[in-house]
C-alpha atoms as one frame of an Amber mdcrd trajectory, in Angstrom:
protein
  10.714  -5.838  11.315  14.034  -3.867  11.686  14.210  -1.827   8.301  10.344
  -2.187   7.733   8.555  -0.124  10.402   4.216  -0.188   9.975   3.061   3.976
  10.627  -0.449   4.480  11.843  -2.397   7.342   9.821  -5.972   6.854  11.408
  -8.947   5.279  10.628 -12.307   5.069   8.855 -15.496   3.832   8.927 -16.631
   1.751   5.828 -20.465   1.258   5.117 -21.738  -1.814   5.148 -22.570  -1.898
   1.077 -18.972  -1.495   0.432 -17.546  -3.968   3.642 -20.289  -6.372   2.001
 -21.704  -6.975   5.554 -24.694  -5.862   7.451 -23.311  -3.406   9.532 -20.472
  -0.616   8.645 -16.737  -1.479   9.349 -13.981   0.439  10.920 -10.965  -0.082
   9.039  -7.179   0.948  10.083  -5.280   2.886   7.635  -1.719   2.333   7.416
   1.389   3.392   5.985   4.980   1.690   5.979   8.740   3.248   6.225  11.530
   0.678   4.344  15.066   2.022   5.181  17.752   1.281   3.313  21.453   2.623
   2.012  19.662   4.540  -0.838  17.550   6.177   1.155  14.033   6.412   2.923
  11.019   5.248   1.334   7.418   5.449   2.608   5.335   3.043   1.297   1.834
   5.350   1.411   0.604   9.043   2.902  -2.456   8.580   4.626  -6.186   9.666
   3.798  -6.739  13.047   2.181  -9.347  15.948   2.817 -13.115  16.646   1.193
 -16.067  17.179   2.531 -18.236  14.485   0.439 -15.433  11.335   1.484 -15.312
  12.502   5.183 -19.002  12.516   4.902 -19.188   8.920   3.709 -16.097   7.741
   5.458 -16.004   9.788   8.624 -11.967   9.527   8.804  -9.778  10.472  11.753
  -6.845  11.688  10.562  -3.297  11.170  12.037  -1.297  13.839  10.189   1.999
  12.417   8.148   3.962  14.945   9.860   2.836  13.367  13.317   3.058   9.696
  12.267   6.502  10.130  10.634   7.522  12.233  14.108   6.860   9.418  16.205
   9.167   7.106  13.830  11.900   9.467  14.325  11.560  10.643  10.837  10.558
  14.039   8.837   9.168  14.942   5.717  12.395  16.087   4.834  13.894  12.846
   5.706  11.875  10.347   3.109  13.486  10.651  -0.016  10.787   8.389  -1.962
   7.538   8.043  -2.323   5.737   4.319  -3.181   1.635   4.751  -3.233   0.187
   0.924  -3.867  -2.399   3.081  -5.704  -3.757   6.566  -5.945  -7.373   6.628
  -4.034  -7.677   9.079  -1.847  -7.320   6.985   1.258  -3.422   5.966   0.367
  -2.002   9.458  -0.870  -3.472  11.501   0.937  -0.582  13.256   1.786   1.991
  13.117  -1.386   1.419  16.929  -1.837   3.316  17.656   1.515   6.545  15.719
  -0.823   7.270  18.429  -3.467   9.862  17.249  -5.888  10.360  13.563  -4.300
   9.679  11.110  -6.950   6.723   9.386  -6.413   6.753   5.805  -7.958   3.415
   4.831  -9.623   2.387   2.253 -12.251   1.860   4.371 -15.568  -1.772   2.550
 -15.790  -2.548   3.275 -12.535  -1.695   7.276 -12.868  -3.874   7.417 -16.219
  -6.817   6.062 -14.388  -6.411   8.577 -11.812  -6.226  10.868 -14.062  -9.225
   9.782 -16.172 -11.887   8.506 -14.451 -14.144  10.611 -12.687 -14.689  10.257
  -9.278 -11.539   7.550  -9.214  -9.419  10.007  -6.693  -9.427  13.341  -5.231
  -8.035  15.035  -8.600  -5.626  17.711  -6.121  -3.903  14.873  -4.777  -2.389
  13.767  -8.121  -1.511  16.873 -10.311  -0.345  19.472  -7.071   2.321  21.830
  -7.631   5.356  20.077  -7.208   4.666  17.091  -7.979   7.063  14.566  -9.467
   6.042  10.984 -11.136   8.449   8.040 -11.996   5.884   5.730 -13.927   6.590
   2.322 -14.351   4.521  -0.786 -16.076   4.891  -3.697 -14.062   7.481  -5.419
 -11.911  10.787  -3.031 -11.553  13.470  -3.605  -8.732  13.865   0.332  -7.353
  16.646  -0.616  -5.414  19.075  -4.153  -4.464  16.690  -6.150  -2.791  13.308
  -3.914  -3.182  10.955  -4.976  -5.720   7.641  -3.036  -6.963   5.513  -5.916
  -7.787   2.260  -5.358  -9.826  -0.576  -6.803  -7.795  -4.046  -5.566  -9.942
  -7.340  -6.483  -8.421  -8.564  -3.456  -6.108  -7.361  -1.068  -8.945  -5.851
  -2.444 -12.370  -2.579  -0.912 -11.364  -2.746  -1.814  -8.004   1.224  -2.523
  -6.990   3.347  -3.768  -3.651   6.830  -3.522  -2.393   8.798  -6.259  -1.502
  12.035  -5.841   0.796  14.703  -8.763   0.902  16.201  -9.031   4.011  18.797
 -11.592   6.016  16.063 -13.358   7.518  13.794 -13.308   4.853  11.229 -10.836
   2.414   8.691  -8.685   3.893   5.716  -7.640   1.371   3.979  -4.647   1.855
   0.556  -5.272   0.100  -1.498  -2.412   0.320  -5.050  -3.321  -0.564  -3.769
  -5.853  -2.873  -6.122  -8.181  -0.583  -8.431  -6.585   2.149  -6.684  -8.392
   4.833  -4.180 -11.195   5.720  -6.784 -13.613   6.312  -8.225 -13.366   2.495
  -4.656 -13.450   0.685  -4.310 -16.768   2.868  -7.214 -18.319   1.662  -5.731
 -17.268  -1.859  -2.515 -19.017  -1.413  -4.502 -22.572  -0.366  -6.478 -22.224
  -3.275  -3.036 -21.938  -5.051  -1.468 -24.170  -3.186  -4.731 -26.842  -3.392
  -4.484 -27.368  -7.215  -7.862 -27.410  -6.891 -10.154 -25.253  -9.597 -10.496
 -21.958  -7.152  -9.607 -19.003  -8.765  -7.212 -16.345  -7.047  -5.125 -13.530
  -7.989  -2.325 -14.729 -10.739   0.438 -12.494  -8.562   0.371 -15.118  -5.779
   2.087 -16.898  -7.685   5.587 -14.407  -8.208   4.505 -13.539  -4.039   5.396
 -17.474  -3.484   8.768 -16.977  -5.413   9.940 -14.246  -2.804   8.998 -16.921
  -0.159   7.774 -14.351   2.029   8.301 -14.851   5.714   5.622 -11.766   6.638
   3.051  -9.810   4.358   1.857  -6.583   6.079  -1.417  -4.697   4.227  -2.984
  -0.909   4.881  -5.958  -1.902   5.998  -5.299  -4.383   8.533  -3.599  -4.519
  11.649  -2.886  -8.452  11.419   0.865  -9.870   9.071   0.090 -12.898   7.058
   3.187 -15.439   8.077   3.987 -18.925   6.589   2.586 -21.667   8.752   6.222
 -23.263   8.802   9.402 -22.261   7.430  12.612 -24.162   6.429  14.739 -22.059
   8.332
């Protein structure tokens, strides 16, 4: 995707109460790099460390470091950080970015800050680190949006990237995988009385020609475009 590269930071194993399923399911976790004039964002850090989540979660790790090595990037290199939100498994490693703004939505830092067991608490407030809070949609740069898309977490957000040949959304766990949000946009699309996620409807604005998510491997496409 050119200026949109996927990075893989490991896995994890969900149990089957949360996957809603009868047996446990082994999810990808994924981060994304968006290159552009102003610089280098990264869209996500991977899974942080304790022993209770690795107990329940039994993650393998791919270190940052390692990930953003085989993109031909550094830590030093990404001059921005975008988390979609802040549980554990999507910024996991922010406090290896000392003094690079992090971009959050203000409701979605309170909660982490707030609710008990929301987040690992040493991922958020870590030495160094360096919030730019915003409350809902905000273009960061020409042609890259922060687009609030609540449902996982109330301040659940995405990045969208314009490009020549079209927008590229990266949706975090705004939807579990690409096969839900496209059920979402036929119930939009069907007029019918099915309810889905109100910020389907800006996503259909950007006419999206891919939508990319962290915890699956497979990009949502149109079924047809005009071009």
């Amino acid at each position: 995707m050119g200026d949109v590269r996927r990075i893989d930071l490991g896995f994890f194993v969900r149990p089957a109460e949360e996957a809603g399923a009868p047996h446990p399911r082994v999810e990808p976790v994924y981060g994304y790099l968006v290159r552009r004039p102003e610089g280098l964002l990264l869209f996500d850090t991977g899974m942080g460390a304790h022993p209770d989540a690795d107990a329940h979660y039994q993650p393998t790790r791919r270190p940052i470091s390692e990930a953003l090595d085989h993109a031909g990037v550094s830590i030093d290199d990404v001059t921005m950080i975008v988390n979609c939100h802040l549980h554990f498994d999507h910024c996991g490693g922010n406090p290896l970015f000392t003094g690079r703004p992090i971009l959050v939505q203000a409701e979605e830092l309170a909660a982490a800050r707030k609710i008990t067991d929301y987040t690992l608490p040493e991922l958020v407030d870590f030495a160094g680190a360096h919030y730019l809070e915003v409350s809902g949609e905000t273009e960061l740069w020409p042609g890259v949006w922060i687009i609030p898309t609540p449902g996982h977490t109330d301040g659940h957000q995405s990045v969208a990237v314009r490009r020549a040949d079209g927008t590229v959304v990266l949706a975090g766990q705004a939807r579990d995988d690409a096969t839900t949000y496209g059920r979402d946009l036929l119930a939009h699309q069907s007029g019918q009385d099915i309810p889905y996620p109100k910020w389907v409807e800006r996503l259909v604005e950007l006419d999206p020609r891919a939508i990319v998510f962290a915890h699956d491997a497979a990009v949502w496409m149109p079924g047809e475009r005009k071009d």
